[in-house]
N, C-alpha and C positions, 0 to 999 in steps of 0.2 A: 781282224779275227781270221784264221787260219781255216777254212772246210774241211772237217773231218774226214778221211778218206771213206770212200764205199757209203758215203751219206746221200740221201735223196738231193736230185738238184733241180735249179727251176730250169722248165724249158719255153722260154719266150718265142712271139709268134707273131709277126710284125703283121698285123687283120688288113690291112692297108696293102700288102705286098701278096696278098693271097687274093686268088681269081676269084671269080664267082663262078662256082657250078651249078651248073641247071639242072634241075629239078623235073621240072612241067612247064610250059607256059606260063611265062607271069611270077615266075616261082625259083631263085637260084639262093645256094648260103655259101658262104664261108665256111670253112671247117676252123678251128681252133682248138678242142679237146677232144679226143674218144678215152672214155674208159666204159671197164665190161656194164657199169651199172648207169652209165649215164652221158651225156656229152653237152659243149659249149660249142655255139657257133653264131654267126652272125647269120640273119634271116632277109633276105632281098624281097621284097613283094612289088611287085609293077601296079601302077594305078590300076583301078575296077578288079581287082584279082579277088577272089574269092575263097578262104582256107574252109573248104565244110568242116561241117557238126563233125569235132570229134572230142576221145578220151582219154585224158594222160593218167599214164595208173602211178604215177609219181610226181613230186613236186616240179612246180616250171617257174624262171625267176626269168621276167623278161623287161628290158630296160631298152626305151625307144631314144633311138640315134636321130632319126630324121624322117619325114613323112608323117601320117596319120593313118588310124585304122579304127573300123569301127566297130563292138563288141553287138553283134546282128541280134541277139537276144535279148539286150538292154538299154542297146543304143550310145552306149559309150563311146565316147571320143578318146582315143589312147594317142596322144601327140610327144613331139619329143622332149625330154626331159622325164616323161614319167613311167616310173617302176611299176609291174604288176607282176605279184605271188597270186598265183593257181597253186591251192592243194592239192595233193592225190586225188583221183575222182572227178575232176572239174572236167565238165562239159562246156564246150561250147567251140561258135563258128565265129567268123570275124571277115572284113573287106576292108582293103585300102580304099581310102575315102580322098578325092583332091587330086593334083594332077601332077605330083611328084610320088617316086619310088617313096615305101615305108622299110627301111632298114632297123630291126631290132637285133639286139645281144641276149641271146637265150643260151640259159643252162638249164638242165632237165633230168632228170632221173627217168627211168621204165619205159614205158612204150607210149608211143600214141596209136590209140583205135580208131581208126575212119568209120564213119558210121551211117547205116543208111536212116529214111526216114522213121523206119518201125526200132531202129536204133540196133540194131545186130551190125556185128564187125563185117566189116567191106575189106580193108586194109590195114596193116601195122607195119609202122617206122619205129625204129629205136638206132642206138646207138649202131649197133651191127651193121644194119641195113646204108644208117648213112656214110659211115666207113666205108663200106662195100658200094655206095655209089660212088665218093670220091676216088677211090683206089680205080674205082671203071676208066671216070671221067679223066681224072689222071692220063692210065695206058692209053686212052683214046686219042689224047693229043700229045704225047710223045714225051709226057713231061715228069720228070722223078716227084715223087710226093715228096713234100717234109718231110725232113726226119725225124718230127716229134710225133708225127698223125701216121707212119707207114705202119 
């Protein structure tokens, strides 16, 4: 079958052949999607690392590669092979648990809220922001982004 000209196409993104960019301590992703409403990327956590209490005002679909992590509010073990849906609205914090990195595959819609303990916004990540560190991380080491993510 023929591609229609001027028709949407896929743009592939070998997750293997992309760096990890750093974040924070303990804390580097992958990039693999930005769009305005949401993005895909892979999640790096170094053991003992700790994500705080935060809030996604959009759905999260996140599917563990390798390592574990532990859901700090109910104690869940999230290991690899398995899928976890966050609704809109879902609260919570989590820590690599064991003495290998925890690499997850998240896609996400809206913001994440960082939240302190009386729960009011400290910080928001969204699509924008993590675009806008990659494109940093990027210039900083001399190196052209993809041309699927620039």
């Amino acid at each position: 079958m023929t591609p229609t000209v001027g028709a949407p196409t896929a743009h592939p993104i070998d997750a293997l052949a992309q760096a990890w960019v750093p974040l924070r301590p303990g804390l580097s992703f992958r990039p693999l999607h930005f769009a305005e409403d949401g993005y895909d990327l892979q999640l790096r956590v170094e053991p003992g690392t700790v994500i705080p209490r935060h809030r996604h005002s959009g759905e999260v679909h996140a599917y563990t590669l390798s390592g574990s992590r532990e859901i700090i509010e109910t104690g869940e073990i999230i290991g690899p092979g398995v899928f976890v849906h966050e609704p809109a609205g879902n609260i919570d914090s989590w820590r690599t648990v064991g003495d290998e990195p925890c690499v997850i595959h998240i896609s996400l819609t809206g913001d994440i809220d960082y939240l302190d303990e009386r729960g009011q916004v400290i910080g928001t990540t969204n699509s924008a922001s993590a675009r806008a560190a990659y494109l940093a991380w990027c210039a900083a080491q001399g190196v052209a982004p993809h041309p699927a993510l620039a």
